[in-house]
C-alpha positions as CSV (number, residue, x, y, z in Angstrom):
1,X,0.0,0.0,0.0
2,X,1.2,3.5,-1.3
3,X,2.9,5.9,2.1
4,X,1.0,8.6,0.1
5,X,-2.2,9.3,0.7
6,X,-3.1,12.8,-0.7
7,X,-1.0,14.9,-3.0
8,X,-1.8,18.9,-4.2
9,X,-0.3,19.6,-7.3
10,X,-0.1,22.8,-8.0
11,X,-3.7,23.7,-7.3
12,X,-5.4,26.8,-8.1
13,X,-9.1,27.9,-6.6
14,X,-10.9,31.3,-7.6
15,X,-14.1,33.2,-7.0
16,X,-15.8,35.4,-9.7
17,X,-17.2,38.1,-8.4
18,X,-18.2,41.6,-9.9
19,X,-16.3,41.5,-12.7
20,X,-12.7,40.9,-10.9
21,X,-10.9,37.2,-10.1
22,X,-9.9,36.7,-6.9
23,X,-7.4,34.1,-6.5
24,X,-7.9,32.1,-3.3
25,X,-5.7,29.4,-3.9
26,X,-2.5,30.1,-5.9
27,X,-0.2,27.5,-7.4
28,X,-0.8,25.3,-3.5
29,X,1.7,21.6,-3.7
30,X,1.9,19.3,-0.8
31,X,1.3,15.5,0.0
32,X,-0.2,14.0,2.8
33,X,0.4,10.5,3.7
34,X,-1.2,7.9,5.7
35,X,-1.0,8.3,9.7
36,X,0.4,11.6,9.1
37,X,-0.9,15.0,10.2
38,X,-0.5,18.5,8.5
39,X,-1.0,21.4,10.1
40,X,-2.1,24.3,7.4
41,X,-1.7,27.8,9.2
42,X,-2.3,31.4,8.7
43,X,-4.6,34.6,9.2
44,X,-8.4,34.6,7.9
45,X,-8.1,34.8,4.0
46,X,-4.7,33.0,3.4
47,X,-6.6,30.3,2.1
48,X,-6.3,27.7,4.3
49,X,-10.0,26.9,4.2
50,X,-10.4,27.4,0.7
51,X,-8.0,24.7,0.1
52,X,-9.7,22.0,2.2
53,X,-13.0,22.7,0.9
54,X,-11.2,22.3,-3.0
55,X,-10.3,18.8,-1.4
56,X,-13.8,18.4,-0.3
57,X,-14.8,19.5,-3.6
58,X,-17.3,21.4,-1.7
59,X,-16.1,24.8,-2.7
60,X,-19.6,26.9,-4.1
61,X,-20.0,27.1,-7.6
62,X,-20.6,29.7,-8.9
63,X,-18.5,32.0,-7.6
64,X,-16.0,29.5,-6.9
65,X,-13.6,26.9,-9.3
66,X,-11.4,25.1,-9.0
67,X,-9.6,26.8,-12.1
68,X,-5.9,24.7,-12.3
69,X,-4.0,21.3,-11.1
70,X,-4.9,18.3,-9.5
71,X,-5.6,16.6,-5.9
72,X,-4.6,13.1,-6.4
73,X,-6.3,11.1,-3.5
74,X,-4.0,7.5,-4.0
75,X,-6.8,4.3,-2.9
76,X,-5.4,0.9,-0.4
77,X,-5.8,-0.6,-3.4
78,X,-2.9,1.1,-5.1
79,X,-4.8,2.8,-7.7
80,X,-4.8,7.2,-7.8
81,X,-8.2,9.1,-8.6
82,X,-8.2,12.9,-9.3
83,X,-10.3,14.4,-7.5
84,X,-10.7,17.9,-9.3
85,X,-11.6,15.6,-12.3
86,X,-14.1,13.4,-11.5
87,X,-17.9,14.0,-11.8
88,X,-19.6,15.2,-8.8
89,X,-22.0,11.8,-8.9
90,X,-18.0,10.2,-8.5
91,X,-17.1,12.2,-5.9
92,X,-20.4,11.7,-3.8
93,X,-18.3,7.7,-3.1
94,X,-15.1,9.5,-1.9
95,X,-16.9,12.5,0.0
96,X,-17.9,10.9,3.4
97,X,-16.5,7.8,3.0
98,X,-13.2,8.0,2.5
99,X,-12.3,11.8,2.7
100,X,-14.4,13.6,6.0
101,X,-14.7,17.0,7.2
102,X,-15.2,18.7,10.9
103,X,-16.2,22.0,10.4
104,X,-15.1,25.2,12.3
105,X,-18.6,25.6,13.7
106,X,-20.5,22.8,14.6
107,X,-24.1,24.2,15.3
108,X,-24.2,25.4,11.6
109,X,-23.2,22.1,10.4
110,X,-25.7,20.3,12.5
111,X,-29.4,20.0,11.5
112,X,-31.5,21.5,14.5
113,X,-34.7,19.1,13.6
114,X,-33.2,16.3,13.6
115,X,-31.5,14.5,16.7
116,X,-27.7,14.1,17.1
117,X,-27.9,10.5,16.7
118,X,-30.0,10.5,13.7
119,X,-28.1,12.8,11.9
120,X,-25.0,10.2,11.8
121,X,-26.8,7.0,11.4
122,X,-27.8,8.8,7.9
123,X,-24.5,9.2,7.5
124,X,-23.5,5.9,8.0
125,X,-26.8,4.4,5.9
126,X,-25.3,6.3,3.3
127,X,-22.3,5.2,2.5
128,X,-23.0,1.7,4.4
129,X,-25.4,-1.2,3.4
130,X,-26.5,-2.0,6.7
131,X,-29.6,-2.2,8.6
132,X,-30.6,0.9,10.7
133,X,-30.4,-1.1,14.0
134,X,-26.9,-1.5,13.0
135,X,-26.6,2.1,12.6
136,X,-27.9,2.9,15.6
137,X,-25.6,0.6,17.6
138,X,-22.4,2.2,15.8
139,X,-23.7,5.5,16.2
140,X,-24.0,4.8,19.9
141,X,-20.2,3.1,20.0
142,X,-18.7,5.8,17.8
143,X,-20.2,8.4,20.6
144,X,-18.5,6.2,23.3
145,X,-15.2,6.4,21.5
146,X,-15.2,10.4,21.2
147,X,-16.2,10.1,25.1
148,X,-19.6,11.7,25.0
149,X,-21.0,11.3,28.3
150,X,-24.1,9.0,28.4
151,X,-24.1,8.2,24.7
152,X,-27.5,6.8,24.5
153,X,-29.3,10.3,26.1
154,X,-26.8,12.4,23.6
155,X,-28.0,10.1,20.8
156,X,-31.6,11.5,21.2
157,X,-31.3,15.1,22.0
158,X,-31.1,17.8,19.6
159,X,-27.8,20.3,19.0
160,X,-29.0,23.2,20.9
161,X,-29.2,21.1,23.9
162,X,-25.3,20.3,24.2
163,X,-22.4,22.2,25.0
164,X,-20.4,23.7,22.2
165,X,-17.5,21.0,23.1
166,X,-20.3,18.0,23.5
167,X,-21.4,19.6,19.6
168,X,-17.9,19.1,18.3
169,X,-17.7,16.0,19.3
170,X,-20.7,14.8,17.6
171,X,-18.9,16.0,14.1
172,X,-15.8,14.1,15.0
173,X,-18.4,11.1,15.4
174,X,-20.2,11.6,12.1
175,X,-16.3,12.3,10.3
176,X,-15.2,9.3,11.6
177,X,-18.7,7.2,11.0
178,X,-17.3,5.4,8.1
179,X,-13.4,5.2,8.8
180,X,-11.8,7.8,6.5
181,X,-9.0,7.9,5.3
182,X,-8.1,11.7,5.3
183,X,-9.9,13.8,8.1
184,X,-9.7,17.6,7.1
185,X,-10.3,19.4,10.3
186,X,-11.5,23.4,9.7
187,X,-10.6,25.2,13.1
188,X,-12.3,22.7,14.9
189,X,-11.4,23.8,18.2
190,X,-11.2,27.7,17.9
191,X,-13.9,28.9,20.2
192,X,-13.5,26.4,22.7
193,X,-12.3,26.2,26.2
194,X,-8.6,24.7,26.7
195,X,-9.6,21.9,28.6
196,X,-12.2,20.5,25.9
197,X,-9.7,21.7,23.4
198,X,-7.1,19.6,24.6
199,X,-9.5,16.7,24.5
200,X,-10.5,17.4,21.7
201,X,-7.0,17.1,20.0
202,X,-6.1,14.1,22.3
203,X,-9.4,12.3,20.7
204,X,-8.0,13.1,17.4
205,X,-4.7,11.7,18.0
206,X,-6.1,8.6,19.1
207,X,-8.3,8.0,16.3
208,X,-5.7,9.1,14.1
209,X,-3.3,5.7,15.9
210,X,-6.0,3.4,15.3
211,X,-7.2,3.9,12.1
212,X,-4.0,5.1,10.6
213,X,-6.2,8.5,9.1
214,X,-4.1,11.0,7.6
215,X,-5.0,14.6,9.0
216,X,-5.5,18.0,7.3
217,X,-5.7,20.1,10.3
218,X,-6.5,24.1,9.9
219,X,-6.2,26.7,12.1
220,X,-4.4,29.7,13.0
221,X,-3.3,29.0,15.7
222,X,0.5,27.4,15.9
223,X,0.1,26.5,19.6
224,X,-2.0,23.6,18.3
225,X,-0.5,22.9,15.6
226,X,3.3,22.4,17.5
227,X,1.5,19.7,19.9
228,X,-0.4,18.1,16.9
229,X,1.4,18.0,13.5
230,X,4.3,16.6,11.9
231,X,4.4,18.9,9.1
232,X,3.4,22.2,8.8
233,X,1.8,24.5,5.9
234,X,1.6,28.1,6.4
235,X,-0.3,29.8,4.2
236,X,-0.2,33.9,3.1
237,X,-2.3,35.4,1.0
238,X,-3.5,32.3,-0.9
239,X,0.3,31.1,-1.7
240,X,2.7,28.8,0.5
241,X,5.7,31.0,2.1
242,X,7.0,28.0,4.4
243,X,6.7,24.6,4.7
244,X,8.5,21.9,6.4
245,X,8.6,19.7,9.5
246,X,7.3,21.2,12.6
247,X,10.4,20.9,14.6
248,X,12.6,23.0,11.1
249,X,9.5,25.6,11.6
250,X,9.2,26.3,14.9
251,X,13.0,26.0,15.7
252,X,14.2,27.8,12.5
253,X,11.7,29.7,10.9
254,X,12.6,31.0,7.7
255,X,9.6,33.3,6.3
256,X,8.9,37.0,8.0
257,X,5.6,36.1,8.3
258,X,5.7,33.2,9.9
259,X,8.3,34.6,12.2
260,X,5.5,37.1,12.9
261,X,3.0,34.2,14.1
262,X,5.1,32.5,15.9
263,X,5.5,35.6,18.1
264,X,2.2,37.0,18.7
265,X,1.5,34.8,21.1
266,X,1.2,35.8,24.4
267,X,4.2,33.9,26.5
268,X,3.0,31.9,29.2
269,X,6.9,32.6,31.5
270,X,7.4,36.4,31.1
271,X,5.7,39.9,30.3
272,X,5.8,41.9,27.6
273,X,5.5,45.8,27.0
274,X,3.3,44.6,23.3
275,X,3.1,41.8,21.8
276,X,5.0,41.8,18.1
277,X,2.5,41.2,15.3
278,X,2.9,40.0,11.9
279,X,4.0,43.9,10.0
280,X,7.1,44.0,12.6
281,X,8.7,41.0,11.1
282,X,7.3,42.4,7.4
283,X,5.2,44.7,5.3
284,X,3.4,44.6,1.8
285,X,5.2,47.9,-0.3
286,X,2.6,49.5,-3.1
287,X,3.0,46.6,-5.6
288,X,2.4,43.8,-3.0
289,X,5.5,42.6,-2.5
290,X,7.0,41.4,1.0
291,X,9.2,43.6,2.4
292,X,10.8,41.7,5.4
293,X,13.2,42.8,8.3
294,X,16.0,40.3,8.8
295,X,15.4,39.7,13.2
296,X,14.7,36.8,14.6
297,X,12.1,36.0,17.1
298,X,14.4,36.4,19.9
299,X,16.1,39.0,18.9
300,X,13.1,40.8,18.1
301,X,11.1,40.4,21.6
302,X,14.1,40.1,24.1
303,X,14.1,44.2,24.5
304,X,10.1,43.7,25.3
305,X,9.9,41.9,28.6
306,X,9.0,44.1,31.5
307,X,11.5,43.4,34.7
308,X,9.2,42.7,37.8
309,X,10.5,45.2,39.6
310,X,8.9,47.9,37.2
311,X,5.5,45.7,37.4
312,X,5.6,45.9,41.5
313,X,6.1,49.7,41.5
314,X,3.0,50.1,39.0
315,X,1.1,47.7,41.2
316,X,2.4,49.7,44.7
317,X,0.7,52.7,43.3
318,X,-2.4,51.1,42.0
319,X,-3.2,49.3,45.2
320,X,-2.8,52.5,47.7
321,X,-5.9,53.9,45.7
322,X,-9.5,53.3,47.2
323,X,-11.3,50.3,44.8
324,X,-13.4,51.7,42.3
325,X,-15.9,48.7,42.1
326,X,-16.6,46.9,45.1
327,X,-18.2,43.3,44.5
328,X,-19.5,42.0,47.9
329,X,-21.3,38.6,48.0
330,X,-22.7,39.2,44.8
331,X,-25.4,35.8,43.5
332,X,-27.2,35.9,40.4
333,X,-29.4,32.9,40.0
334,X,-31.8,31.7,37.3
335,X,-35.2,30.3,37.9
336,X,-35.9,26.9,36.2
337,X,-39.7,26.1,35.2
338,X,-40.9,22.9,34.4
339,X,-44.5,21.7,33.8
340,X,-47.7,23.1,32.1
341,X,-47.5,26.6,34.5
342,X,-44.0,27.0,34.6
343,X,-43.5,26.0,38.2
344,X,-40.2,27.2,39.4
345,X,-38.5,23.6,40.2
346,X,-34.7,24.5,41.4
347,X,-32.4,27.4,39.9
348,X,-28.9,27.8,38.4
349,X,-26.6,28.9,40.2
350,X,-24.6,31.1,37.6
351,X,-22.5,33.2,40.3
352,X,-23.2,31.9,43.7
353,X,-21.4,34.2,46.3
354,X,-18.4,36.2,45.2
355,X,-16.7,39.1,46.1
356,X,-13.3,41.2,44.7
357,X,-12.4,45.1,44.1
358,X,-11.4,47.1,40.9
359,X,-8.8,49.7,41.4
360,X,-8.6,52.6,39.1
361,X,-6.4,51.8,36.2
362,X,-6.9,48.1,36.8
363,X,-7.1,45.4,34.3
364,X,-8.9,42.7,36.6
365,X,-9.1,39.2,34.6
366,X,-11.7,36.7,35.1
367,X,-10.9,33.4,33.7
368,X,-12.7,30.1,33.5
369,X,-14.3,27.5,31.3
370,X,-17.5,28.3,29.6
371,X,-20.3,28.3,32.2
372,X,-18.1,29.4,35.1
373,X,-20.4,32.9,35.4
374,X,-18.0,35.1,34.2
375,X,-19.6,36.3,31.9
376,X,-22.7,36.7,34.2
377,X,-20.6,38.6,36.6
378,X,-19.9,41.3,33.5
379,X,-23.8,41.6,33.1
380,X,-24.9,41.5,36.0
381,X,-22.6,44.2,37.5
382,X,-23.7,46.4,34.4
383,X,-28.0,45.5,35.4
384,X,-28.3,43.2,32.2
385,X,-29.0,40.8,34.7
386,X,-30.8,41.1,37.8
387,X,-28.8,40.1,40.7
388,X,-30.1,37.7,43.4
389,X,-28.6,39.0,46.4
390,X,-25.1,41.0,47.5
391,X,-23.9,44.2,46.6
392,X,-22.3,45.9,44.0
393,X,-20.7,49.1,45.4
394,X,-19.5,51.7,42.3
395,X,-17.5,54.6,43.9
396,X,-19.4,53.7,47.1
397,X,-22.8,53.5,45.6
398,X,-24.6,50.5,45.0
399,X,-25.4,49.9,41.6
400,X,-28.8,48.0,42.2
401,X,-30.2,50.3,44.5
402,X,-29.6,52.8,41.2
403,X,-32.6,54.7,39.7
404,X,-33.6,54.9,35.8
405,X,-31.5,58.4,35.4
406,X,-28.5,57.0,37.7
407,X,-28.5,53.9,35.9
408,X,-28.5,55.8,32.3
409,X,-25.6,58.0,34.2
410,X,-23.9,54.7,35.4
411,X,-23.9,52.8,32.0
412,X,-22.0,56.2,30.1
413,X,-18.8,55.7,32.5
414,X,-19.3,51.9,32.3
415,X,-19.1,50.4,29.1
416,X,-19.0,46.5,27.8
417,X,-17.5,45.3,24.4
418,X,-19.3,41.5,23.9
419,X,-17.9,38.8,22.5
420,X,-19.4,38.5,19.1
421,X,-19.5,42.3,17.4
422,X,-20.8,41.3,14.9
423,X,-24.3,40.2,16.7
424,X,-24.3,43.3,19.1
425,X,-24.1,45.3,15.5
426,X,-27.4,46.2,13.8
427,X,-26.9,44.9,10.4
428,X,-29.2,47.7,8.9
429,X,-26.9,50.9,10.6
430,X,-23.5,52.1,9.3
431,X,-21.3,51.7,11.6
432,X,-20.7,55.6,12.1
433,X,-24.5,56.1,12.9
434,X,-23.9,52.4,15.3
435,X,-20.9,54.8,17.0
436,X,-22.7,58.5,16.9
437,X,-26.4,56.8,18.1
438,X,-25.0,56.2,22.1
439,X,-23.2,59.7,21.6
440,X,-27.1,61.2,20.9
441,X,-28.6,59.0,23.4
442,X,-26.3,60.4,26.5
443,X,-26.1,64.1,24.6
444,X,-22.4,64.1,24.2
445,X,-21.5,66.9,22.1
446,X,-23.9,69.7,20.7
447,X,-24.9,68.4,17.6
448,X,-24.4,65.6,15.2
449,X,-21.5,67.3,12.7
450,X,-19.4,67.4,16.0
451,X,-20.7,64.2,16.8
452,X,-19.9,63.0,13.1
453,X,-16.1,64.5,13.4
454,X,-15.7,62.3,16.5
455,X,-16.5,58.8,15.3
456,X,-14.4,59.6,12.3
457,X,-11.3,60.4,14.9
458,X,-12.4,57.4,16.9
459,X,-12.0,55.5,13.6
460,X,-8.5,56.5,13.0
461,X,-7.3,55.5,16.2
462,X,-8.7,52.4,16.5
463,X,-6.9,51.8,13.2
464,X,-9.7,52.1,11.0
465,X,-10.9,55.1,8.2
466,X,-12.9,57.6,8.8
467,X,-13.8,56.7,5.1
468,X,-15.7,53.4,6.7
469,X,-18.1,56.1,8.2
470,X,-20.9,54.9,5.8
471,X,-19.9,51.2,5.6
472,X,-22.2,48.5,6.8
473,X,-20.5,45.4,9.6
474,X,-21.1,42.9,6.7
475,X,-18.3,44.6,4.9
476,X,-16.2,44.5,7.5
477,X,-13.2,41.4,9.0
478,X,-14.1,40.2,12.5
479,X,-11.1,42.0,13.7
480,X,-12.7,45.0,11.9
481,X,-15.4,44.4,13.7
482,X,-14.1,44.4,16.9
483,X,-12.7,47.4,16.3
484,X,-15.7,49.0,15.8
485,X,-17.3,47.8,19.3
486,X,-13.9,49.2,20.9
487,X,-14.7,52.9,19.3
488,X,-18.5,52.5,20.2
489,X,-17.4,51.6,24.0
490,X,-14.9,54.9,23.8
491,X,-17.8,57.3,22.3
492,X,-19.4,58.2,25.6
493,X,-15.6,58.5,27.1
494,X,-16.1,55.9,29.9
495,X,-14.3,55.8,32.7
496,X,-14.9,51.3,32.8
497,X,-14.8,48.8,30.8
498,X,-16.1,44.7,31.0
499,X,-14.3,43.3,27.5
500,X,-16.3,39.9,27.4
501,X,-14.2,37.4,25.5
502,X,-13.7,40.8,22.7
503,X,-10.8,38.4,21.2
504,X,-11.5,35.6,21.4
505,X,-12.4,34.0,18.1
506,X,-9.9,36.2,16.2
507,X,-7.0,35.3,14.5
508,X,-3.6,35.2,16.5
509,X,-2.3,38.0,14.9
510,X,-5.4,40.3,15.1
511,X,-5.7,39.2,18.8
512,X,-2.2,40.4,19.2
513,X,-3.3,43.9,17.5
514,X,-6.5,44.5,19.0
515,X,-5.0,43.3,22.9
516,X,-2.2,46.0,21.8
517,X,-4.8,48.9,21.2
518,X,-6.8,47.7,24.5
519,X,-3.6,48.6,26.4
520,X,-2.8,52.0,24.4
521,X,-6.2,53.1,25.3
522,X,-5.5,52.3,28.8
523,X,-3.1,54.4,28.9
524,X,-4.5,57.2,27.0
525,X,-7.8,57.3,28.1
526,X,-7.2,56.4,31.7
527,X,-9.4,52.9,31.5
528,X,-9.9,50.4,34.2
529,X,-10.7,46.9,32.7
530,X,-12.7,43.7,33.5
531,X,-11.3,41.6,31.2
532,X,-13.0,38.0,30.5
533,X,-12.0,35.3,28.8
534,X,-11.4,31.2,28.6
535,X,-7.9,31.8,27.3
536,X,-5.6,31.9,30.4
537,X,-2.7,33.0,28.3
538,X,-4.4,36.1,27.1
539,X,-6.1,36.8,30.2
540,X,-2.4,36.8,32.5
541,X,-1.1,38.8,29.6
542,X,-3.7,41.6,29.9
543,X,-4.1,41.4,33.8
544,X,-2.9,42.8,36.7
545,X,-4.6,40.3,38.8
546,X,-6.3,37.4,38.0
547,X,-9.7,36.1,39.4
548,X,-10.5,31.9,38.5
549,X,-13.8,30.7,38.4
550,X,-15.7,27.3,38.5
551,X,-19.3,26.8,38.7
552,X,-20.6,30.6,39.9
553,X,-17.4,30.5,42.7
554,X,-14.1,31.9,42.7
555,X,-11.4,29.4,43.3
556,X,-8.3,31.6,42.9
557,X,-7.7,35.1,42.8
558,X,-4.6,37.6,43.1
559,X,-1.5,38.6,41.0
560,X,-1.8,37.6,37.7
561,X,2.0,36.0,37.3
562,X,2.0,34.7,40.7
563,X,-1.2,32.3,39.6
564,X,0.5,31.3,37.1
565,X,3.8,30.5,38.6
566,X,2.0,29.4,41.7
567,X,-1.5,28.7,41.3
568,X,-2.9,26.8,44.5
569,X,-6.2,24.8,43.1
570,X,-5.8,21.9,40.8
571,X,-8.7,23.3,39.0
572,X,-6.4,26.7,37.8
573,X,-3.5,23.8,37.3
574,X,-5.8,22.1,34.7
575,X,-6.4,25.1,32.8
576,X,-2.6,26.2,32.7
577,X,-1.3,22.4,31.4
578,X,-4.2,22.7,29.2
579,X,-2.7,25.7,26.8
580,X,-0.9,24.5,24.0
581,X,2.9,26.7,24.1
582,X,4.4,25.6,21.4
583,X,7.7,24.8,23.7
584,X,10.0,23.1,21.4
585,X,10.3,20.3,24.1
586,X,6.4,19.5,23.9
587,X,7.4,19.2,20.4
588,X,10.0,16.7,20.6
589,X,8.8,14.5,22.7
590,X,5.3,14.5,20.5
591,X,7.7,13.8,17.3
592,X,9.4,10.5,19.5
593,X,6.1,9.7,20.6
594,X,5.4,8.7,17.0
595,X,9.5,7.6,16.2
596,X,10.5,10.8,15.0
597,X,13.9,11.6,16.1
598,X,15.1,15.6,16.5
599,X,18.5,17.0,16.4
C-alpha cells in the first residue's frame, strides 16, 4: 500500500465576483500521507480553508472553481483518482466515506430538527449497506469512542441542547462514522475552552493511531499545531511561504511572516510591553510585494519583557488607591420552570457568592471554562442581569439600588464590548450612525457634525478610516469588527470597561493587534478593565490580577503572574497544562512519541 495518501499539485481555486478574479488558492503543492498530520496555518483569507473545501470538492459554484491542477487522493488498493476531475456523482463515493470534514462551527453544520444521533446514522446508511439497528448501535459506540457522556441520552437530544464541546464532538463522530482515510479538520477547536480543546485534540490523535487517518488540520493557531502535527503548511495570502517539518519551523523559521506568528502569542513565562505582530517582522510595499526585516524572534522580543520590579512599582501605586468597584457577596441565579404553569422547580446557580475590588487603572481578569459565570458577573454588575442577592458598590454607591437616570448616568462611564461584534451590531446601521447613536442617546456633544467628526477620529485611532463612516459590519473582518465595538465603547468617554471574550475567536495576529490597542487606550484614556475570557494565556497577559472561576465560585484570585507560577487549586492547574505553548520540548517529545527523532 502507497505511504501517500493525498498529493496537491499545484492547485489553483478562484471566486468570480463583480467582474474581478480573486485568486484564493494560488499554485498550493503538498502530500499528505497515511498516519500523518499536516497542520495548514495562517490569518483569515490566506486560504487555508479554501483549500480544504477544494479537497472536499465542496467549494460553491458559482462564484467558486477550482480553475488549475490536480488533488490526487492515492486508494489501499494502489490505484490514484483525481479528484478535481471526477464527476460530482463520483465524488459523492469518496466525499464521506473515504475523505471527511469537521467544520469550524458545529451548530451550523448540525441539522437542529433532527437529533444528534439521527443525523449520523444517515451518515452511516449512506455510505454503508446495513440495517438501521446496526446504525444505531455504531452510532452509539462511535459516541462512546469520542467520550460523550451518556451516549445513548446524547444520541436522542437535539444540537441546541449540548455544549459547544459536546457539539464538536458529535462532528468528529459523524467524520469518523465510516473510517476515513483523510480527516480535514476546519478550526475545529477555535472557540472552545482549553480543557475541551485539549480533548479534543487528544481524541483526534487517538483515532488518528487506530485507524491510521491521515490529517488536514486548519487553524491559525500554531500552539495547536506544535502539539499536533508533523508537518506544517503556512499559508499567506493564498500562496505557501513556508513549509517543512514542525520541529525545522518552529526552531528555524525562515519566512517573515511566519516569524510574525510564531510571536504573537502571548508567552506563558514572562511579560511583555506589546506583543510583536505579523507587519514587525514584514510589510506589503505599493505593488504587494514582502518587504521583510531580517530579526529573529528572539532577537526581536528580548528588549520587550518588563522586569518585575517595574510591574511591583506600578502595582504599589495602584493598590494604595481606594477600589473603584466593590463586589460584595454578589449571586445571580436563574429560575428553572418545568411543567404546564411553569412552576419554578430549582435554579442555576450562575454566580453563587463572590466578592473582589477594581482599582482605578486596573485590568482585573476573570478566567474560567465556559459556564463558570463570568460572563454573568460582567452583566450582572452592568444591570443586564438582575442580581439575586449582595452588593455591588461603584464609587461607594450600590449599583442595584440605582434609579432609571443613575443607571442611564452609570452605563456612560461603564461600558461593555461583547464577544461576538458582529451580533451586538445592527446589520441595517452604518457603523458611524452604530458609533454616533450612544453619543445622541447620552447628549455628548452639541450636535451631530461634532458628533460626526468624533467617530471619524475614533476610527483613526482604533486603526480604521474615517472613510468606513458609511460602511455596513457585513463589509467588514471580524477584527474590523471588533474594532468598531472598541470605538463604540470609547464614544461616551467611559471611565470602565467589561471586555467579554472581545478576542476571542480572532486570529492570533489580530488578537495580538486589537490586545495591543486595548492597552494604548488604557493608557491614553485612563481605562480600568474587566477583562473576560477562557484563554488563560491572554487573560495573564492583559491582567494585573487574575480572578479563576468554576461553577458561579471563585477558586483563585490575586497577581496575575503569581497564579500562574504558583496557582494553589488543581482546578487553575488544569487550565494552565491545558494551553498548547508551542515549547519546542512538547514538540520533541510528541515527534518520539510517533519515532521521530530531533537533532
Amino acid at each position: 500500500m502507497s505511504k501517500t495518501l493525498l498529493e496537491f499539485k499545484n492547485l489553483v481555486t478562484e471566486f468570480h465576483t463583480e467582474g474581478t478574479v480573486v485568486t484564493a488558492v494560488d499554485n498550493v503543492s503538498f502530500t499528505l500521507n497515511r498516519g500523518e498530520t499536516i497542520g495548514i496555518v495562517g490569518e483569515s483569507g490566506s486560504g487555508k480553508s479554501v483549500t480544504s473545501l477544494s479537497a472536499m470538492r465542496l467549494v460553491p459554484n458559482p462564484p467558486g472553481r477550482i480553475a488549475n491542477g490536480e488533488i490526487l487522493f492515492h486508494q489501499k488498493d494502489g490505484s490514484v483518482v483525481d479528484l478535481v476531475s471526477i464527476s460530482e456523482k463520483e465524488m459523492r463515493a469518496f466525499r464521506g466515506n473515504e475523505l471527511a470534514m469537521i467544520f469550524q462551527e458545529p451548530m451550523t453544520s448540525l441539522n437542529p430538527v433532527f437529533t444528534c444521533g439521527d443525523q449520523v446514522v444517515e451518515a452511516i446508511l449512506l455510505h454503508q449497506n446495513i440495517s438501521k439497528s446496526e446504525a444505531k448501535k455504531r452510532t452509539i459506540k462511535l459516541f462512546e469512542e469520542v467520550q460523550l457522556p451518556d451516549p445513548e441520552r446524547i444520541f436522542s437530544t437535539y444540537p441546541h441542547q449540548i455544549s459547544g464541546g459536546q457539539k464538536q464532538r458529535v462532528m468528529i463522530a459523524m467524520a469518523m462514522s465510516c473510517k476515513p482515510s483523510v480527516l480535514v479538520a476546519d478550526e475545529p477547536t477555535t472557540a472552545l475552552d482549553v480543557t475541551v480543546q485539549k480533548t479534543i485534540l487528544e481524541l483526534m490523535q487517538n483515532l488518528q493511531k487506530e485507524h491510521d487517518m491521515g490529517i488536514m488540520f486548519i487553524t491559525h493557531d500554531l500552539g495547536v499545531i506544535a502539539e499536533l502535527a508533523d508537518k506544517v503548511v503556512v499559508m499567506y495570502k493564498g500562496k505557501i511561504v513556508e513549509q517543512g517539518n514542525v520541529w525545522d519551523i518552529f526552531k528555524n523559521p525562515q519566512h517573515p511572516y511566519t516569524k510574525g506568528l510564531l510571536a504573537c502569542r502571548p508567552p506563558l513565562d514572562k511579560r511583555y510591553k506589546f506583543l510583536p505582530t505579523v507587519s514587525d517582522f514584514m510589510h506589503v510595499d505599493d505593488k504587494g510585494e514582502i518587504i521583510q526585516n531580517n530579526i529573529t524572534v528572539d532577537e526581536f522580543t528580548k528588549d520587550l519583557v518588563v522586569p518585575a520590579r517595574d510591574r511591583k512599582k506600578t502595582h504599589d501605586a495602584l493598590y494604595a488607591q481606594e477600589p473603584l468597584l466593590q463586589i460584595k457577596n454578589l449571586k445571580t441565579h436563574f429560575p428553572i420552570r418545568n411543567g404546564f404553569f411553569g412552576g419554578i422547580t430549582g435554579h442555576v446557580k450562575a454566580v453563587d457568592d463572590i466578592s473582589f475590588d477594581v482599582y482605578p487603572g486596573e485590568t482585573l481578569g476573570l478566567v474560567g471554562e465556559s459556564g463558570c459565570g463570568k460572563t454573568t458577573t460582567g452583566r450582572t454588575i452592568l444591570m443586564l442581569e438582575e442580581p439575586t442577592a449582595g452588593q455591588m458598590l461603584y464609587k461607594g454607591s450600590d449599583i442595584a439600588t440605582f434609579n432609571e437616570d443613575e443607571l442611564r448616568a452609570f452605563r456612560k462611564e461603564v461600558q461593555i464590548i461583547f464577544q461576538d461584534p458582529y451580533s451586538s451590531l445592527n446589520p441595517r446601521m452604518t457603523i458611524g450612525n452604530a458609533i454616533m447613536e450612544p453619543m445622541q442617546v447620552h447628549g455628548i456633544l452639541t450636535n451631530d457634525k461634532e458628533r460626526k467628526k468624533r467617530v471619524e477620529e475614533l476610527l483613526e485611532r482604533v486603526s480604521l478610516s474615517k472613510i468606513h463612516f458609511n460602511r455596513y459590519p457585513h463589509e467588514f473582518s471580524g477584527g474590523q469588527r471588533q474594532r468598531i465595538g472598541i470605538a463604540r465603547a470609547l464614544a461616551v468617554n467611559p471611565k470602565f470597561i467589561i471586555c467579554d471574550e472581545s478576542v476571542s475567536a480572532l486570529d492570533v495576529s489580530v488578537q495580538a493587534q486589537v490586545l495591543n490597542l486595548l492597552n494604548e487606550l488604557k493608557e491614553e484614556f485612563g481605562l480600568t478593565y474587566i477583562f473576560i475570557s477562557h484563554d488563560l494565556s491572554v487573560v495573564k497577559y492583559m491582567s494585573d490580577r487574575m480572578v479563576v472561576m468554576q461553577g458561579g465560585k471563585i477558586e483563585e484570585m490575586g497577581d496575575a503572574d503569581k497564579i500562574y507560577a504558583e496557582s494553589k487549586t488543581s482546578y487553575t492547574q488544569k487550565l494552565i497544562s491545558a494551553i498548547p505553548e508551542g515549547k519546542l520540548e512538547d514538540i520533541k517529545k510528541h515527534l518520539e512519541s510517533k519515532g521521530i527523532k530531533v537533532d
